[in-house]
KOLMAR-187740 format. One line per 2 residues: their letters; for each residue z, x, y of N, C-alpha, C. Coordinates in steps of 0.02 Angstrom, whole numbers, always signed. Example, Ala and Ser with C-alpha at 12.3 -4.5 7.8 and 13.67 -1.06 7.14 Angstrom:
# residues 2
AS = +390 +660 -284 +390 +615 -225 +390 +660 -165 ~ +354 +642 -112 +357 +684 -53 +394 +645 +2
This chain:
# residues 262
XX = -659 -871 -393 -707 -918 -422 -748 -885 -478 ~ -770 -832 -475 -800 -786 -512 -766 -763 -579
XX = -714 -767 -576 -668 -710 -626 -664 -796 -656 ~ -631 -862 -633 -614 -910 -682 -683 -920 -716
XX = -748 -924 -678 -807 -957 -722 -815 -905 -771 ~ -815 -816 -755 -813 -779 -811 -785 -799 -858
XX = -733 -823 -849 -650 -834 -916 -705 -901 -948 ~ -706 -928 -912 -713 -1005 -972 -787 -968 -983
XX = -840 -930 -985 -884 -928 -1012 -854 -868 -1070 ~ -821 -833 -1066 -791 -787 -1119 -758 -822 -1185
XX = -725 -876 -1154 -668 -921 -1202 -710 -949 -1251 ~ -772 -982 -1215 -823 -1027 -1267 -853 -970 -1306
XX = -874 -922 -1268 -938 -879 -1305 -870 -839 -1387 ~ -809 -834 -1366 -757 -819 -1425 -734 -874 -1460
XX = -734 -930 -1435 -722 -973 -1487 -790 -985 -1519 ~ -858 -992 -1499 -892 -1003 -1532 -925 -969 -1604
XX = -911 -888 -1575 -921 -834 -1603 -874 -843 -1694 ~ -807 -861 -1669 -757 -853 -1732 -780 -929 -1773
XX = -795 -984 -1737 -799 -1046 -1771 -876 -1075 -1799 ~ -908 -1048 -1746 -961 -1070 -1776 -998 -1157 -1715
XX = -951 -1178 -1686 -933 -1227 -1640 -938 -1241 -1573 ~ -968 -1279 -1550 -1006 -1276 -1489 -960 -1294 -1445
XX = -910 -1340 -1440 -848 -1377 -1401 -803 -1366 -1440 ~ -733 -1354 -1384 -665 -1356 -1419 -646 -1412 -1457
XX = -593 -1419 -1488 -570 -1474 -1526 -534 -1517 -1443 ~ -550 -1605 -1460 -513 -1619 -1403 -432 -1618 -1410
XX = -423 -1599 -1361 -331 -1612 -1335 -302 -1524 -1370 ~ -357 -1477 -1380 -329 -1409 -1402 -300 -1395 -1327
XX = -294 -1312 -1331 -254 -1295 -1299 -323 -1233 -1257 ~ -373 -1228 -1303 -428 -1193 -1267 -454 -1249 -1225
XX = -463 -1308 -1259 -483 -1364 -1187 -451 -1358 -1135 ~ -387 -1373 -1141 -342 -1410 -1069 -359 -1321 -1035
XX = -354 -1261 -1045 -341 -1212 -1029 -427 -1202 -991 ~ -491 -1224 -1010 -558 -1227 -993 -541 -1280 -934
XX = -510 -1334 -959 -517 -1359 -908 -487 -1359 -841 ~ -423 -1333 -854 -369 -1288 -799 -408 -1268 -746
XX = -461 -1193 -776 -515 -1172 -743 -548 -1199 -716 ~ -586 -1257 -734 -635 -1292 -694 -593 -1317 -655
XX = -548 -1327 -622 -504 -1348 -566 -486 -1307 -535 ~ -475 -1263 -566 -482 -1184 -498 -544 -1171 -459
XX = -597 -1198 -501 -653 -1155 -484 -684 -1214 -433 ~ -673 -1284 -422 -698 -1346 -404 -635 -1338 -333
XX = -557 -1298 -337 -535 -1311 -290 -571 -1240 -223 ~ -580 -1197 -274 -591 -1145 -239 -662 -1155 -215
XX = -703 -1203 -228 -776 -1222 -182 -782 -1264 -147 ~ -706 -1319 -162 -703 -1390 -115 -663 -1382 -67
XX = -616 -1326 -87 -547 -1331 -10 -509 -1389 -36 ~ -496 -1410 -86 -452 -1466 -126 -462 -1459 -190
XX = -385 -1479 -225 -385 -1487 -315 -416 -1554 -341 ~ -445 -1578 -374 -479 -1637 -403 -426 -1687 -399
XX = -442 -1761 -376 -415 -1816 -385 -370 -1831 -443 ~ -399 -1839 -493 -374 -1845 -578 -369 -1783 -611
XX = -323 -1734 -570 -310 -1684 -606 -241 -1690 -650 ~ -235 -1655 -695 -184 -1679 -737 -105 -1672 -715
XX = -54 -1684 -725 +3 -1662 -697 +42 -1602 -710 ~ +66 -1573 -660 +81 -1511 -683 +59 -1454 -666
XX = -38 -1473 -652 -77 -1415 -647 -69 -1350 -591 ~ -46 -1385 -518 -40 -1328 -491 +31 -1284 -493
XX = +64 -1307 -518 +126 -1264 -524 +97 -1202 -605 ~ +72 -1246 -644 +52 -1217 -704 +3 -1161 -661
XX = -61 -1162 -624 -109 -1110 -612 -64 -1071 -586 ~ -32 -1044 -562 -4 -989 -510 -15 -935 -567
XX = +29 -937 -612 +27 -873 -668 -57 -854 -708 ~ -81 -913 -699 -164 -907 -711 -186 -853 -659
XX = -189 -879 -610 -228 -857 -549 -204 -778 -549 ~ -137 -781 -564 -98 -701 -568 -136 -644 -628
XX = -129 -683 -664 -170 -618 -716 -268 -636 -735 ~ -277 -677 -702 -357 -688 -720 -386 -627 -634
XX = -356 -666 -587 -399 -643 -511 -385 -579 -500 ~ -325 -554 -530 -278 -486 -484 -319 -443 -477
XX = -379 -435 -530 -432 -391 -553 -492 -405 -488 ~ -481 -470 -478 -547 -469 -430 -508 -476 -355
XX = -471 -478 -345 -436 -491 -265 -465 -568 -269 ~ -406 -595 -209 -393 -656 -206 -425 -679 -141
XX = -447 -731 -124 -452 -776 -65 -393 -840 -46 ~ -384 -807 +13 -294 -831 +64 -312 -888 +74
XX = -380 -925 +62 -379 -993 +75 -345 -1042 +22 ~ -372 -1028 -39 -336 -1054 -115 -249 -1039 -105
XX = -250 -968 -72 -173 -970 -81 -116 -1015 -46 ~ -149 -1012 +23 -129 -1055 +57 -147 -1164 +36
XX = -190 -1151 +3 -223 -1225 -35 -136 -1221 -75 ~ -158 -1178 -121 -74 -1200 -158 -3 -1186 -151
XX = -12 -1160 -83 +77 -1165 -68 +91 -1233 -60 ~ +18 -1262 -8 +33 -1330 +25 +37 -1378 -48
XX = +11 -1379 -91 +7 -1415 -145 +78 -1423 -175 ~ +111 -1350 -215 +179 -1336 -229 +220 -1374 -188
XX = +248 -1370 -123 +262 -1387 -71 +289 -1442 -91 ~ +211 -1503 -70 +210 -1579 -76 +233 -1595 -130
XX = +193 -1582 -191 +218 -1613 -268 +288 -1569 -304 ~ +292 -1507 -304 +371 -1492 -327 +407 -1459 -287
XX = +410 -1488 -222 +450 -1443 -194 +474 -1356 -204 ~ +420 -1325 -195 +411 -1257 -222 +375 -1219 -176
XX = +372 -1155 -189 +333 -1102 -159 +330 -1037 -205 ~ +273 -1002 -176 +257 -968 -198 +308 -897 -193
XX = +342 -904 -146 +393 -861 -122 +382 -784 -131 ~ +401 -735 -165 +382 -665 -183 +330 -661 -236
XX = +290 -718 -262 +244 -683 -319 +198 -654 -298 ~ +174 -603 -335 +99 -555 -277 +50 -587 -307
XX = +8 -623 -277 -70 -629 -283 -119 -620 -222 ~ -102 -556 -216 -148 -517 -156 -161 -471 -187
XX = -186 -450 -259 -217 -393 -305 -259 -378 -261 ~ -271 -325 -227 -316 -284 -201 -402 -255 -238
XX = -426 -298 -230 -500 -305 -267 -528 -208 -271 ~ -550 -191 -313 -598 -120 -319 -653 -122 -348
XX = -668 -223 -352 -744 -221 -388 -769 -264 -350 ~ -843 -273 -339 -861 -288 -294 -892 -346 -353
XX = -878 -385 -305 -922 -462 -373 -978 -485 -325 ~ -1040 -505 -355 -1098 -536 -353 -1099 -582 -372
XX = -1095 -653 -333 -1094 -709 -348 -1162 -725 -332 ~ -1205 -762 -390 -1255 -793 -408 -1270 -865 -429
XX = -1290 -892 -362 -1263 -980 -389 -1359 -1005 -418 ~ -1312 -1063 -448 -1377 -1103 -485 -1431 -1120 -458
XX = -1402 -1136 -394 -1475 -1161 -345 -1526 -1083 -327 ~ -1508 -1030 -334 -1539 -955 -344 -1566 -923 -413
XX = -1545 -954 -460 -1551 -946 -506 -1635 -1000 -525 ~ -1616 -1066 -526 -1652 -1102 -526 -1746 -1112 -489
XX = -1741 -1073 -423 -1780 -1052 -359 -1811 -989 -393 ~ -1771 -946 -432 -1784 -894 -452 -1793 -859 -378
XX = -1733 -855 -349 -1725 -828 -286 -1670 -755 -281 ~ -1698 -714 -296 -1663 -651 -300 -1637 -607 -240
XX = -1670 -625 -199 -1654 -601 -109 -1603 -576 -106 ~ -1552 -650 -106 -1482 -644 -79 -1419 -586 -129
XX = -1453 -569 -180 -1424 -528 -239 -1454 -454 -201 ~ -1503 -457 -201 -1561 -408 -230 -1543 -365 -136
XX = -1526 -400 -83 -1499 -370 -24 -1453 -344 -32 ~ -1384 -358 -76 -1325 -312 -75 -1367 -246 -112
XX = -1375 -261 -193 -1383 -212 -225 -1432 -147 -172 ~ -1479 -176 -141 -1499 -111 -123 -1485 -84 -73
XX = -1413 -102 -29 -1365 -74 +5 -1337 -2 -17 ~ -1324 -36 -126 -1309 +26 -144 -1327 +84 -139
XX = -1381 +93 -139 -1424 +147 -152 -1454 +146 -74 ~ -1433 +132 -24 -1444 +168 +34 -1432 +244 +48
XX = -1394 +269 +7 -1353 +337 +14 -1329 +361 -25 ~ -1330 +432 -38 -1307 +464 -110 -1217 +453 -91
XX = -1167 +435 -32 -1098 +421 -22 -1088 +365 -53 ~ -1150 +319 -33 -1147 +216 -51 -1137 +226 -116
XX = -1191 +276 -135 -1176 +253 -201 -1138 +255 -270 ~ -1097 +322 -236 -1038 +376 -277 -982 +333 -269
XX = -986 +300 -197 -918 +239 -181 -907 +171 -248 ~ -969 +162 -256 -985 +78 -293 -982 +123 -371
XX = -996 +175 -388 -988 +205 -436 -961 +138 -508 ~ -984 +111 -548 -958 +73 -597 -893 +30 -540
XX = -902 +30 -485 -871 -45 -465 -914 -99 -453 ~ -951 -131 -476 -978 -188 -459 -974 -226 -537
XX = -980 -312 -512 -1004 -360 -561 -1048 -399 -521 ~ -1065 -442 -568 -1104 -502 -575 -1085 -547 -598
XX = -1080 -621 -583 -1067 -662 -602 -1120 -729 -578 ~ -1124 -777 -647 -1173 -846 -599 -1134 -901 -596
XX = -1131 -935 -549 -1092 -1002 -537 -1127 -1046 -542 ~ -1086 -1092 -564 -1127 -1172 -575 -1146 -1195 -651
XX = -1111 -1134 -672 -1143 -1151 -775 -1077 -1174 -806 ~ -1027 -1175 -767 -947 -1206 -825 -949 -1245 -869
XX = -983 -1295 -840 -981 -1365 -891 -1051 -1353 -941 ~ -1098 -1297 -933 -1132 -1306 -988 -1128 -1299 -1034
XX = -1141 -1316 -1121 -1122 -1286 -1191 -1174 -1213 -1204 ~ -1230 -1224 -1178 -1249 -1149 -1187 -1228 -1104 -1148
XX = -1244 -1061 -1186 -1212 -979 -1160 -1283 -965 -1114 ~ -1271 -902 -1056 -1307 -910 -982 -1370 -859 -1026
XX = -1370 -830 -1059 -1419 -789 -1101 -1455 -848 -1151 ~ -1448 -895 -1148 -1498 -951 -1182 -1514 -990 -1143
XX = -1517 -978 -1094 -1538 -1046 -1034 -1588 -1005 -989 ~ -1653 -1016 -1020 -1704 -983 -982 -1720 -979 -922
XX = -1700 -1007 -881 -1709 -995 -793 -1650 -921 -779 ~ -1583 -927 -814 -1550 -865 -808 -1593 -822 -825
XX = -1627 -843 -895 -1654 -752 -898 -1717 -732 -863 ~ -1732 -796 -839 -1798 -775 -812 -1769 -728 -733
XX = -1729 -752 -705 -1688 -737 -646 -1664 -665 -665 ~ -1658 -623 -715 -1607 -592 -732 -1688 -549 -739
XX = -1749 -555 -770 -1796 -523 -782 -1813 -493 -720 ~ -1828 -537 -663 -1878 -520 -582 -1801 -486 -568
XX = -1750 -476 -589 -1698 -456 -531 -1680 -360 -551 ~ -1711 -364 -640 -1721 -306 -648 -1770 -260 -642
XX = -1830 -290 -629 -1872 -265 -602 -1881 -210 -556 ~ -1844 -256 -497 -1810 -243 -428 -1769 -179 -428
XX = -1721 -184 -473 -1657 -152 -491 -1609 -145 -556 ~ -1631 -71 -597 -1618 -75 -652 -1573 -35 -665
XX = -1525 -19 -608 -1488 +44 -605 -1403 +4 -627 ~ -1391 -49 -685 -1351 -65 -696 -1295 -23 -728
XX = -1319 +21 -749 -1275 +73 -796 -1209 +94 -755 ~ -1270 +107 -713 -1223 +168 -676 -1200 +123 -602
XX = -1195 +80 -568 -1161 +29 -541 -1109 -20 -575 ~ -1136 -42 -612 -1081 -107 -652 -1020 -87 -681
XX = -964 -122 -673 -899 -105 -698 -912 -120 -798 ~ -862 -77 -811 -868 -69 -881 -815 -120 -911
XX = -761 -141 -873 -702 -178 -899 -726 -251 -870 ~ -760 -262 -848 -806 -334 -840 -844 -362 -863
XX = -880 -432 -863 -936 -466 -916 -989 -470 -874 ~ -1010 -454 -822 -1074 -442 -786 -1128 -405 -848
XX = -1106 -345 -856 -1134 -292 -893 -1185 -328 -935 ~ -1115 -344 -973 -1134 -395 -1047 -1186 -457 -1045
XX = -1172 -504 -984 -1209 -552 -972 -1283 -534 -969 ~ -1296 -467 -909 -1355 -448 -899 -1413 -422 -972
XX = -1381 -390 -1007 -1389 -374 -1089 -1409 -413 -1132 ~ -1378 -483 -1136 -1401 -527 -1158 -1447 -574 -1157
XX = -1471 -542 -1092 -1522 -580 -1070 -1585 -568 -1098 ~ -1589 -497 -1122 -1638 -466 -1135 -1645 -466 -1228
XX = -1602 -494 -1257 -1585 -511 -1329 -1622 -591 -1331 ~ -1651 -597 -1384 -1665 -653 -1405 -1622 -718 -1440
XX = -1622 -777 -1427 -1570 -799 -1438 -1565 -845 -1490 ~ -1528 -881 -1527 -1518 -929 -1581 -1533 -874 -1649
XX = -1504 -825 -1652 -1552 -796 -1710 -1480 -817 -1764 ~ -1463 -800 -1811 -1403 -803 -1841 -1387 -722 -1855
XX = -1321 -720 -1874 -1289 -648 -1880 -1329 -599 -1919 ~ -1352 -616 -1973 -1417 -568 -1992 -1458 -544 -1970
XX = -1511 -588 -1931 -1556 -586 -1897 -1520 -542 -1820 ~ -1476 -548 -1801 -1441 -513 -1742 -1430 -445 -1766
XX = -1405 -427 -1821 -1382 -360 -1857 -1447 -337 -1868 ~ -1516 -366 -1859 -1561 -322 -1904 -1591 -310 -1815
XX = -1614 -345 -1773 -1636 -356 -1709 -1619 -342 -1658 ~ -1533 -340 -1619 -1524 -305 -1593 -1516 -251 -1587
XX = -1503 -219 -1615 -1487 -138 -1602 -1559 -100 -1590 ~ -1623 -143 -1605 -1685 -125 -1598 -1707 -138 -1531
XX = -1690 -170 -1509 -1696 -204 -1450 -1661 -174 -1398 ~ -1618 -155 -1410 -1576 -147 -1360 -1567 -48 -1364
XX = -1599 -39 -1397 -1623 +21 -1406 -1674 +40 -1369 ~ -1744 +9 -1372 -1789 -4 -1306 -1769 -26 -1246
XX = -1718 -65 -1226 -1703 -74 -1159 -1675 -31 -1137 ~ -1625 +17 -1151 -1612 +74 -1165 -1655 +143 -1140
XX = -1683 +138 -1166 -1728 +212 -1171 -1778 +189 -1134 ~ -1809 +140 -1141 -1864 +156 -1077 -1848 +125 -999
XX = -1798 +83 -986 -1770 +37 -925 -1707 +97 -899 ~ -1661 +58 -939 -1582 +83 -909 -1558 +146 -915
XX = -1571 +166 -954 -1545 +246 -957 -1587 +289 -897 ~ -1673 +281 -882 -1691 +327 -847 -1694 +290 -778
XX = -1635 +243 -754 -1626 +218 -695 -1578 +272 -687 ~ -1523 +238 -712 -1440 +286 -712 -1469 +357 -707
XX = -1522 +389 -744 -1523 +470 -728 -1559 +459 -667 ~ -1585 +418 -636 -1622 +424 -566 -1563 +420 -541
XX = -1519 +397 -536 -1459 +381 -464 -1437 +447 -477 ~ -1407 +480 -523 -1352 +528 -552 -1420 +585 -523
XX = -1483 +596 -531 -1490 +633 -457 -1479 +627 -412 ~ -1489 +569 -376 -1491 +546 -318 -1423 +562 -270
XX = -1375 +558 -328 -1298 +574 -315 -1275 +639 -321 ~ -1339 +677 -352 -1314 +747 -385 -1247 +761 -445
XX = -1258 +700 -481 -1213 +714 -521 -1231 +763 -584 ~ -1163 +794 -598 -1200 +823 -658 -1201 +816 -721
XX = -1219 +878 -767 -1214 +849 -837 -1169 +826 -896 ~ -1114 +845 -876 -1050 +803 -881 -1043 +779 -844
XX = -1033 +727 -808 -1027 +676 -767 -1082 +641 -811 ~ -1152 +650 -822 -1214 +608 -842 -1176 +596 -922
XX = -1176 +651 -936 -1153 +623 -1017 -1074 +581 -1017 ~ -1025 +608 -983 -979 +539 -991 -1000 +470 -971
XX = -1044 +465 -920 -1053 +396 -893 -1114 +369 -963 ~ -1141 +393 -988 -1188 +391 -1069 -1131 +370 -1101
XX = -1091 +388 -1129 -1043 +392 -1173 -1016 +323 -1154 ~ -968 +315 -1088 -975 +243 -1086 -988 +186 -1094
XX = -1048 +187 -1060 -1107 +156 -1058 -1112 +125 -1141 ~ -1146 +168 -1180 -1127 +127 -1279 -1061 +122 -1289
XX = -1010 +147 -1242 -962 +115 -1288 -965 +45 -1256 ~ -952 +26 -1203 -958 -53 -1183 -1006 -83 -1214
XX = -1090 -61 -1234 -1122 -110 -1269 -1110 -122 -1340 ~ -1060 -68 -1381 -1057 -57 -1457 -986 -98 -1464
XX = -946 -94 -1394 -868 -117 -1436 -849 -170 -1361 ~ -876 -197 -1315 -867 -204 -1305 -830 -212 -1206
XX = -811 -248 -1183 -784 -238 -1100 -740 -190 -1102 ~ -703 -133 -1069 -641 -108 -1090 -587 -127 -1055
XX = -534 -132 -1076 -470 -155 -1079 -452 -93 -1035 ~ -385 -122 -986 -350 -75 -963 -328 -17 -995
XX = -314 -10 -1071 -284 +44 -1109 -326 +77 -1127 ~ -404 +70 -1109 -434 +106 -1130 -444 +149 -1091
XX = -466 +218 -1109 -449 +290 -1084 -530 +305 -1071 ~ -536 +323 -990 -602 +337 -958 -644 +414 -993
């Protein structure tokens, strides 16, 4: 559920980025493909695929579900949702395809009604599981995300919708040790970042403003969290400076890609 609402918030925030454009063109191929998602993500909270879903769709998701989830591990209930589906409508199965990717990131699901409450509890209890123990926390080492549910169908992005950031403010408060917890090849990171950026500016105004900004969040928040854990863990100064090094490269270039070299 997590990894599809990531995708369709990635898809818009890149199409919007290159076009300029708030909604896809209708009948594109980024629509039907957004909307694909929202039927994963509506079957995977209802225990059923939508009434007026289009034809085709669940034979079409299998190869979705294969390269979007593999990253996050799967839930046997959806799987079993679409054998029975395959089954009924094309006489099919899932037969040898693997979608049992073995999860190594731990996702934080953050729904709207928490967001909205500005109710951080139910978040704010895992995270400080982490840091129960200098073992807890060498284990979760850059495996965790974040993700918020319940924003698919919105046109803004979750960094312009002020109850997120207000949610995202009290939750850092709490816990600012994102550096050095959060996965680097994920959009948690990024989401959380943006929160702290000001929003509607245009590309100028972003080129002159962020890097100022995010320079202070930086140096006085996140960096001297991460060196609090990296005691806490006894890590050392290589170890501190690669996980630094990281760390800007995900905010300067980006999530990293499997090919990218740790």
């Amino acid at each position: 559920m997590e990894a599809a609402s990531a995708e369709i918030s990635y898809q818009r925030r890149s199409y919007r980025e290159k076009t300029g454009q708030m909604v896809f063109p209708k009948g594109s191929h980024q629509e039907q493909y957004c909307q694909d998602l929202q039927a994963l993500v509506y079957a995977l909270t209802n225990g059923n695929f939508p009434e007026h879903r289009r034809a085709g769709l669940v034979r079409d998701i299998v190869p979705m579900m294969q390269e979007i989830l593999k990253k996050y591990g799967f839930n046997g209930n959806i799987q079993q949702l679409v054998e029975e589906e395959l089954v009924k409508h094309h006489g099919l199965n899932l037969g040898a395809l693997d979608i049992h990717g073995k999860a190594d990131t731990l996702v934080i699901v953050v729904s709207r009604e928490e967001v909205n409450s500005v109710d951080i509890e139910p978040a704010l209890e895992i995270l400080k599981q982490l840091i129960s123990s200098p073992e807890m926390a060498t284990n979760y080492k850059e495996k965790i995300d974040i993700s918020f549910h319940g924003y698919e169908t919105d046109s803004s992005e979750l960094f312009e919708i002020p109850e997120v950031r207000n949610y995202v403010y009290k939750l850092d408060t709490e816990f600012p040790f994102w550096l050095y917890f959060l996965s680097k090849y994920h959009l948690g990171l990024q989401a959380l970042l943006w929160c702290f950026l000001p929003p509607y500016l245009t590309e100028e105004a972003k080129a002159e403003i962020f890097p100022q900004k995010i320079d202070e969040l930086l140096t006085k928040s996140w960096l001297p969290a991460m060196n609090h854990i990296g005691k806490f863990v006894e890590m050392s100064d290589k170890e501190n400076k690669i996980m630094t090094e990281r760390a800007m490269r995900y905010i300067t270039q980006g999530r990293f890609r499997e090919s990218n070299i740790a």
